[in-house]
C-alpha positions as CSV (number, residue, x, y, z in Angstrom):
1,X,-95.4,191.4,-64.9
2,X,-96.8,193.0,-61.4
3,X,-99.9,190.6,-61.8
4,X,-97.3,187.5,-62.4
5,X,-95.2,188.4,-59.2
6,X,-98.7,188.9,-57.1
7,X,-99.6,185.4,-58.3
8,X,-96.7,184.1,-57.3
9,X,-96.5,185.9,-53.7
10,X,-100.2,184.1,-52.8
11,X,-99.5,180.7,-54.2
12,X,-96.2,180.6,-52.0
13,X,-98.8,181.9,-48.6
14,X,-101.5,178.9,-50.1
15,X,-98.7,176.7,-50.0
16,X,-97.5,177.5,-46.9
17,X,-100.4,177.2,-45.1
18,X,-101.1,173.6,-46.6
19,X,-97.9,172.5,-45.6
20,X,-98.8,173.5,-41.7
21,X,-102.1,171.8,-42.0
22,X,-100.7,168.2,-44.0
23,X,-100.2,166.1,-41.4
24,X,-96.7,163.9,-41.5
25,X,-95.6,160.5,-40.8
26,X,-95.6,159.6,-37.2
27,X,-98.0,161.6,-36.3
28,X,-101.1,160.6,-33.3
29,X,-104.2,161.9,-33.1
30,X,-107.1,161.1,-30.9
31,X,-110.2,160.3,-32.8
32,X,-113.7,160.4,-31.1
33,X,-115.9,157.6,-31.6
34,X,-119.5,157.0,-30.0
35,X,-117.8,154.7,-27.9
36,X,-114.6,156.8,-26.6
37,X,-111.6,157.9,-28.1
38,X,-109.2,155.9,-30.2
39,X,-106.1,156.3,-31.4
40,X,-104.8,156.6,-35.0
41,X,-101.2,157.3,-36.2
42,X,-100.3,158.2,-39.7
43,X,-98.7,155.7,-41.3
44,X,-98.0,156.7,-44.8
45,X,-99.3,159.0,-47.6
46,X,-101.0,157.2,-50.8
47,X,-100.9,159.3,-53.9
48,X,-103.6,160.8,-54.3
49,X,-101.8,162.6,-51.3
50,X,-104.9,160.8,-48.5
51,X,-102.8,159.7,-45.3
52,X,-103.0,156.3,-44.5
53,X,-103.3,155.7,-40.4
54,X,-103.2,152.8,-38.4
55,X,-105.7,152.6,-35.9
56,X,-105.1,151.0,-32.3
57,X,-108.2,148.6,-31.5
58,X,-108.3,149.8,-27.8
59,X,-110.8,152.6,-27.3
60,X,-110.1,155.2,-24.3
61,X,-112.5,157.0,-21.7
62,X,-110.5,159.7,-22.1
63,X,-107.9,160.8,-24.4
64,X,-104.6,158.9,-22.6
65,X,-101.4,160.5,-21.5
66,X,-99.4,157.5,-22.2
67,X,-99.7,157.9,-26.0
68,X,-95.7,156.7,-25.8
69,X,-96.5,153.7,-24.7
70,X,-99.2,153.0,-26.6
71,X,-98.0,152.9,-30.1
72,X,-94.8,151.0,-29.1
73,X,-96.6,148.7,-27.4
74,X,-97.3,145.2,-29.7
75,X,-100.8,145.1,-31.0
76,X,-103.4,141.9,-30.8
């Protein structure tokens, strides 16, 4: 029975630590590309549990501060 609880102690930890690492709905992230950075939002998760982003077309010099603005803003 102790071995049943220990295996159930680290599965909840493993579990824990995915859940700080999955990324969520609504999320931005700055991606680098060879050409500058672009930004990407997660859109959805398929499920196989893969997120699905949506990627803005304009590339950045530098990783923007008005990230706001830019994914309210209407694409092209």
């Amino acid at each position: 029975m102790e071995q049943y609880d220990e295996l159930l102690k680290r599965n909840e930890i493993v579990y824990k630590e995915y859940l700080k690492s999955k990324k969520h709905i609504g999320e931005v992230y700055a991606v680098i590309t060879s050409k500058g950075y672009a930004i990407a939002q997660v859109a959805g998760v398929n499920y196989h549990g893969g997120e699905i982003c949506r990627i803005f077309s304009k590339l950045h010099k530098d990783i923007p501060s008005n990230i706001d603005e830019i994914i309210h803003q209407k694409e092209d």
